[in-house]
Each structure stands twice: as structure tokens, then as C-alpha cells.
N, C-alpha and C positions, 0 to 999 in steps of 0.2 A: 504494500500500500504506500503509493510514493505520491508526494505532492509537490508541486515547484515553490520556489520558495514563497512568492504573491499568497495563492493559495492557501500553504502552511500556517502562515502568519495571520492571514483573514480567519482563518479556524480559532485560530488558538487565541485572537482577541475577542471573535466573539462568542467564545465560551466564557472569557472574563469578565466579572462584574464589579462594578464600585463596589468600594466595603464602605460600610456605617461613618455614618459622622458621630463624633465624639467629640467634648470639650476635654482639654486637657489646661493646668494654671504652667504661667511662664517656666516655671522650673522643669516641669517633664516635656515644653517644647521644641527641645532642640532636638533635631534627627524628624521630624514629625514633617507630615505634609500638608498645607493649607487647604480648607475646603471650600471656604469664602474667601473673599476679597478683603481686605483689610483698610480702613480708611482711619485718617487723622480723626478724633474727637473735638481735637481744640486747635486752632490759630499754633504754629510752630517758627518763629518763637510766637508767645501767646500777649506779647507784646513788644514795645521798640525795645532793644536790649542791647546795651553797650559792648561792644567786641573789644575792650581794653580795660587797664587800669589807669584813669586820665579826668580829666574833668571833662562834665557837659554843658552846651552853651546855645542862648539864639547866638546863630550864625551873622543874625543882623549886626550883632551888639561890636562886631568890632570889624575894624577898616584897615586895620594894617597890623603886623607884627609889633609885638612890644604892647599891646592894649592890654588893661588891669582888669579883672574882673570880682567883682566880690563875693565869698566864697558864702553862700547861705546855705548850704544842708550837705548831706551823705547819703549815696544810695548803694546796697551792697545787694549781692546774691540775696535773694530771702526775704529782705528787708527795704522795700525801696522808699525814695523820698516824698512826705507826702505834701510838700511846699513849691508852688508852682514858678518855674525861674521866669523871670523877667527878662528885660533887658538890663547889661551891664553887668548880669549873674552868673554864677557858676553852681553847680553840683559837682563835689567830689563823687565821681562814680567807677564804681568796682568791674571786673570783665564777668558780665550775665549779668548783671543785674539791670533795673527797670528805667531807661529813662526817664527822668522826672518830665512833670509836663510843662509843656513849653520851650523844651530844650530842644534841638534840633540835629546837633553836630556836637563830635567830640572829639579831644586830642588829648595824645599820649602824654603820660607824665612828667616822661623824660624831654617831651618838650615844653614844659614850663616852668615856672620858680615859683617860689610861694615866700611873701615876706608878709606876716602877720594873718590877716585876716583875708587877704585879696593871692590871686595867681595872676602872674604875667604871662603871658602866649607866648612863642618864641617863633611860631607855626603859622599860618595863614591856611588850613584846611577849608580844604570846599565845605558847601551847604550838605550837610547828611553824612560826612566822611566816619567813620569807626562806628556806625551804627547800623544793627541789624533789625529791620523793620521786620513789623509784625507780620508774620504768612509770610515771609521771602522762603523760608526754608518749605512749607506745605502748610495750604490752607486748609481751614476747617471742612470735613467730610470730602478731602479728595484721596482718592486712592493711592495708598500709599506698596501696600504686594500684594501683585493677583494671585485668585485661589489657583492649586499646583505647583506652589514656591514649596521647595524643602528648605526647612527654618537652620540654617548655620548661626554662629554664635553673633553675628551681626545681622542677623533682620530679627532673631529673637528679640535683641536689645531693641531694635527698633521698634517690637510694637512695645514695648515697654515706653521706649521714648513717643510713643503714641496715644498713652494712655492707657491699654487693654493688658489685661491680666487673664482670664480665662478665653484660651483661643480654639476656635474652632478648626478641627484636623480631623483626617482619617484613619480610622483604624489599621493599625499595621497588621500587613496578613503573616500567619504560622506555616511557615516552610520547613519540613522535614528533608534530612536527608541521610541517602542508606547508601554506603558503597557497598558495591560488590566486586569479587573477584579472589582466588585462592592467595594470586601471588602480590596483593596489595599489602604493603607494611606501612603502619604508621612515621614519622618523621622519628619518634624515640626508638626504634625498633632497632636491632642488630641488621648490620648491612647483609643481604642475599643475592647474589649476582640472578638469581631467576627472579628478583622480585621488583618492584617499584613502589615508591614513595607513596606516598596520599595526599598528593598537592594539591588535586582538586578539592578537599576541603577550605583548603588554604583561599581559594581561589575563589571559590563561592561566597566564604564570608564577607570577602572584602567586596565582593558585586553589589550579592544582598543586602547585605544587616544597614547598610544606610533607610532600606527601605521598609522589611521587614526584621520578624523575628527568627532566626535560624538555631532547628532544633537538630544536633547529627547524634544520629541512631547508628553509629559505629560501620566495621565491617564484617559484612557476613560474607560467609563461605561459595561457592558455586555449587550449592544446595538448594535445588526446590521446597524440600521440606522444611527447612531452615527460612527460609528466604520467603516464602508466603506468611506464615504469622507475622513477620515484623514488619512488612509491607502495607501490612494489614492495621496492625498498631501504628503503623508511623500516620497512615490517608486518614485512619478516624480519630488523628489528636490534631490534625494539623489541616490548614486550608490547600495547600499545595503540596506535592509530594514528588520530591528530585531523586534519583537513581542515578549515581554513576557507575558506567560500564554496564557492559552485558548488551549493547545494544543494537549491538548487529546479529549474525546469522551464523557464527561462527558454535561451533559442539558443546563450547560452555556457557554460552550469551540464553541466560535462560530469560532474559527482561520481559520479553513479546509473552513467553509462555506465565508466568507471573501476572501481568496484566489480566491474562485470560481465566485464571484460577480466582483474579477477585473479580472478575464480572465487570470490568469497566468498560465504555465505552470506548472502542478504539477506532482513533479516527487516522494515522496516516503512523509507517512507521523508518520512513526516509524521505529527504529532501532533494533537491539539485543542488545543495551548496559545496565548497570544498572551500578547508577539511569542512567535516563531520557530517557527512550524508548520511549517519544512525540517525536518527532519532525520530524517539516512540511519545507519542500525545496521545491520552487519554484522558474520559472526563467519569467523574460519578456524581450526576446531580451538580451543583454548585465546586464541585473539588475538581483538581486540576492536578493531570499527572505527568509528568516529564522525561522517558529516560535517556537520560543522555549519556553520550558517548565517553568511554575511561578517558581516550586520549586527550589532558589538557588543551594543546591546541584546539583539537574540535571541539571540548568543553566552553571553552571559552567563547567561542565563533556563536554555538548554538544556544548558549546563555545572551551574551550579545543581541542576536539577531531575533530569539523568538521568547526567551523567558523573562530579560528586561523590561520589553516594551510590554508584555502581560501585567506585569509586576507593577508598574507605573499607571497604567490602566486603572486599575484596579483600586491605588491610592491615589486617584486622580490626580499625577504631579505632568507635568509635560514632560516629552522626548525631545531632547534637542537634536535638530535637524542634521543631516550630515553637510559638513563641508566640503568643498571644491580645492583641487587640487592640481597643478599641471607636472606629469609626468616626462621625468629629462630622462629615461630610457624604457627601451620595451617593458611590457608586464604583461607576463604570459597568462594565456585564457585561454579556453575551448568554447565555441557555441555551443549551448544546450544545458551548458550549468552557469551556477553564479559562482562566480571566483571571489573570494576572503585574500587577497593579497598583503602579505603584508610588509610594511612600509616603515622607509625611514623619512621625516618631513624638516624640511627646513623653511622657516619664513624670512623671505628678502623682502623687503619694503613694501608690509603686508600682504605680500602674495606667497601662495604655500607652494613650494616644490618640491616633489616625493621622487623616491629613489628605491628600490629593491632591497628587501633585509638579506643578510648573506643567506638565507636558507627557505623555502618555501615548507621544507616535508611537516606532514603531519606530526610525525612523530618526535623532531625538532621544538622543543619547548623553550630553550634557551632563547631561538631568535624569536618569536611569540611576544615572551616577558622582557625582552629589549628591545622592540621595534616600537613607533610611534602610535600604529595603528593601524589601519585596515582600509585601503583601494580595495570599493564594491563593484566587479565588474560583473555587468548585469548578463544574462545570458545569451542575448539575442550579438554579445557586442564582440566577443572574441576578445585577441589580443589587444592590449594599447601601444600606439605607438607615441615617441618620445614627443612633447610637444601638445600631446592630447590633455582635456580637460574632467577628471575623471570624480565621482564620489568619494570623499574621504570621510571613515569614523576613527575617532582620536578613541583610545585605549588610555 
């Protein structure tokens, strides 16, 4: 059951559904995804507020450098002045805090003198100079991040700096995941020349876990017996359910036969893409199954391309778009599949040009984890040649 890649991807988003909206308070915000839009509550700054430590002034009250001003009040962060300046006045004012009224323009400290009760200018600043008006930063109820922003530790502050403390977000969906294979060892494991690593764990979390919750259910054996109960325990704890390995057609790859022992719906179980033209989608009801391929490279490719954009779906965040690229030598393709190339990028005076990683093979992991990212040559397109303008996803 093979599907092009269009195809594939059309399936497996529309078996995906939004998850719940929930409130969460600024502290469990960060990592989380917006479900609404977020808007200022109040005027930012929410009044004029000085950008120095310097006095405030009408700007009329004086004609040349050297003008005296007499100093009537203090305004500080917190505490602003409640004495309206005149002409000929000053406010001592602090940096945030409120300019008094009437004041118009301000200058720094360091440019003026103070003998007794009066400041002398030493400065001639324009009308409105070191002041930041009210709403120059965001005015009251305009949008400040649209819903599908993941909150990093700078837009969390910002709704804080917005006002809002209970934010509305999505529920992060419950990802299980099971490797399989005899000759898979852990990272702590005693080295085995017949075995290999478990980098795909490695690999997955750092995909994931920005978006969901990742639960790993170890590894099991290339045991059907084995290997159906926990399949089984993993899809009824969790929303979605990842397999690595097993997922081609090879004497031990029991993944296809698994799927069929829990009765899920199977809807394609290869692609046209390379690497990783395994992979098994299946659904039960609302839950979503995945199995993909051992090989990192093709783990990666088919996380990438088909379990990402699911994933983001789902907690309504957006996919950003793939970039453009021009190729300074060939990048080999065949018509009839999608090529996963991957690439080294350099940017010359904002424009990106890609270059061949030393190694295409699947099995090649190294160039994968040190290349920039992935030329999507689409199927109908064949080879590129040098000078061509091609799809690029950054890694």
C-alpha cells in the first residue's frame, strides 16, 4: 500500500485533529502553543514616559542653550509628579517614569548643572526629544501574537508585559514511543559490532517534546508476542503512537503484522520519498499510529515531512514555509520519487546557496546530523542542475 508523498501527507492530516483548548497561568506557559490571539489590555507605554535620567520641560520655555529652569517637583518609576510644569519649569525625572503634565521634552542629566534650586540646559533638544509617548510601543487592544505562536521565554514575558496572566493554549498531545529490533542497544550499553545505538530516541525528543509530551516504552525484542501487549499499552495511554524500525518487509520487520493484531486502521505503508520509503500510518478512532523507519536518516526525513506537520496541526501552531534556494552544483534525483537531498547552505547577501553534503546514503547518519538541511526535489522534477532554484527545509 504505497502513497506519493501529496497523498500521504493529505491522509495523515486529515486524520488529525485540534486538541482542547486549555488555560494555563504564565508560569506553565513557556513550551505551550497559543490558541487565541493575544492583544495589549492597556496603552504600552500607558503613558508619556521618560527614556532617561534628566529633567522635563515645555520645550517653549527656553531659546537657547544656557536657559535656567526652576526645578518644582520629582517624578520617578512608581511615583510620578502630581504638579503641572509651567513655563520656565523643570521636573527632575527618572528613566520610566510618568511625565508630568505639561512637560513636553527632556534632556539628559549629564547635560545640565544644577546650582541650588534651578538646572541650567547645556543642550538645545528638539520638541518631544527622550520621550516615549503613550501607545508608540502598542496601542490598547491591538494584536500583539497571533494564535499558533509557540511561547519562548520572550513572548511569554511579553504577555506579561501585556497584562495577561492566564493564557489560553493547547493541549499538548501524549506521544508514545517503542523501539524495536534484536540488535538495538541503548547509548549506556556495552559496544556490539552486530548492534546499533538508539539515536532515534535521541532524535525524536528533541523534534517533539517542544510540542508534545514524549512517553519511551523502551526496547522490545523482534517478538510478536512481546511486541503486541506493549503496542497495545503504549496507543491506549497515549494520543499518538511512534515505532521505530521494523518497517519495511524484511523476515524481522514485524511492524505491518502488529498493526494488524491491534485492528487498526491501515491506510498506506510506503511512500515515494528517499531515504525512508517505510512507513506505516495507521489510525484507531481519534489515535494516530506511525511506524517508522530504524534508519535515523529516514527517521528523521519521515518525522520531518509527515509526523511534524501532524503534530503542529493538531496544536494549532503554524508550519513555516520552506525556503528557496539556488543550487551551485548538480543534485541528483530520479523522476517518480521525491528526493530529501541533503545540503550544505551558505547565505551571500541574503540569498541562500546550497551545495551537496559529502554523502547522500541512507545509512550515513553523520552527514544527516551535519548538513544544513534538506533540497525537496519534487518528483515530476528529476535532477537539479547548478544554477537552479530549488525548495529548501532548514534542519
Amino acid at each position: 500500500m504505497k502513497r506519493n508523498y501529496r497523498e500521504a501527507l493529505k491522509t495523515i492530516l486529515d486524520a488529525s485533529s485540534e486538541r482542547a483548548l486549555e488555560y494555563v497561568t504564565l508560569e506553565n506557559a513557556l513550551g505551550r502553543v497559543l490558541a487565541r490571539d493575544m492583544h495589549a489590555r492597556f496603552d504600552l507605554p500607558d503613558a508619556d514616559k521618560c527614556a532617561i535620567d534628566g529633567y522635563t520641560f515645555r520645550r517653549d520655555s527656553i531659546d537657547a542653550p544656557g536657559t535656567r529652569l526652576r526645578i518644582v517637583g520629582e517624578s520617578r518609576a512608581g511615583v510620578a509628579a502630581t504638579r503641572r510644569v509651567e513655563a520656565d519649569e523643570a521636573v527632575f525625572t527618572m528613566t520610566g517614569a510618568v511625565v508630568p503634565e505639561g512637560a513636553d521634552t527632556a534632556v539628559r542629566i549629564e547635560d545640565t548643572s544644577r546650582e541650588g534650586e534651578e538646572v541650567i540646559l547645556h543642550a538645545l533638544p528638539p520638541k518631544g526629544s527622550l520621550i516615549n509617548p503613550a501607545g508608540s510601543e502598542i496601542a490598547r487592544g491591538e494584536r500583539a501574537i497571533e494564535a499558533g505562536t509557540l511561547l519562548d521565554a520572550r513572548k511569554v514575558a511579553l504577555l506579561a508585559h501585556l497584562g495577561h496572566y492566564r493564557i489560553p493554549v493547547r493541549s499538548r498531545p501524549r506521544i508514545g514511543l517503542v523501539v524495536s529490533g534484536d540488535e538495538v542497544l541503548e547509548a549506556w550499553e556495552e559496544h556490539d559490532r552486530s548492534g546499533v545505538r538508539n539515536s532515534n530516541l535521541y532524535l525524536l525528543q528533541g523534534l517533539l517534546e517542544p510540542w508534545a509530551d514524549l512517553r519511551y516504552y523502551g526496547i522490545v525484542q523482534d517478538e510478536p508476542e512481546r511486541m503486541v501487549p506493549l503496542f497495545e499499552q503504549a496507543l491506549r495511554e497515549n494520543d499518538i503512537l511512534l515505532s521505530s524500525g521494523g518497517a519495511s518487509k524484511g523476515k524481522y520487520d514485524f511492524t505491518a503484522r502488529i498493526v494488524q493484531a491491534l485492528d487498526l486502521d491501515l491506510h498506506f505503508t510506503a511512500t515515494d520519498i528517499r531515504p525512508g520509503r517505510p512507513l506505516i500510518f495507521a489510525t484507531r478512532e481519534e489515535k494516530l499510529f506511525f511506524g517508522l523507519p530504524g534508519y535515523p536518516s529516514a527517521l528523521l526525513v519521515n518525522a520531518r515531512l509527515f509526523l511534524l506537520p501532524a503534530l503542529l496541526k493538531s496544536v494549532g501552531a503554524r508550519e513555516e514555509a520552506p525556503l528557496f534556494a539556488i543550487a551551485e552544483e548538480t543534485l541528483r534525483s530520479k523522476e517518480g520519487r521525491v528526493d530529501l537531498v541533503r545540503v550544505h547552505v551558505e547565505n551571500r547577501g541574503g540569498t541562500l546557496y546550497l551545495r551537496n553534503a559529502p554523502s547522500q546514503q541512507t545509512s550515513d547518519y553523520l552527514s544527516m546530523a551535519l548538513c544544513d538541511g534538506l533540497a525537496m526535489l519534487d518528483a515530476s522534477r528529476g535532477s537539479v542542475e547548478a544554477g537552479e532554484v530549488v525548495p529548501f527545509l532548514p534542519l
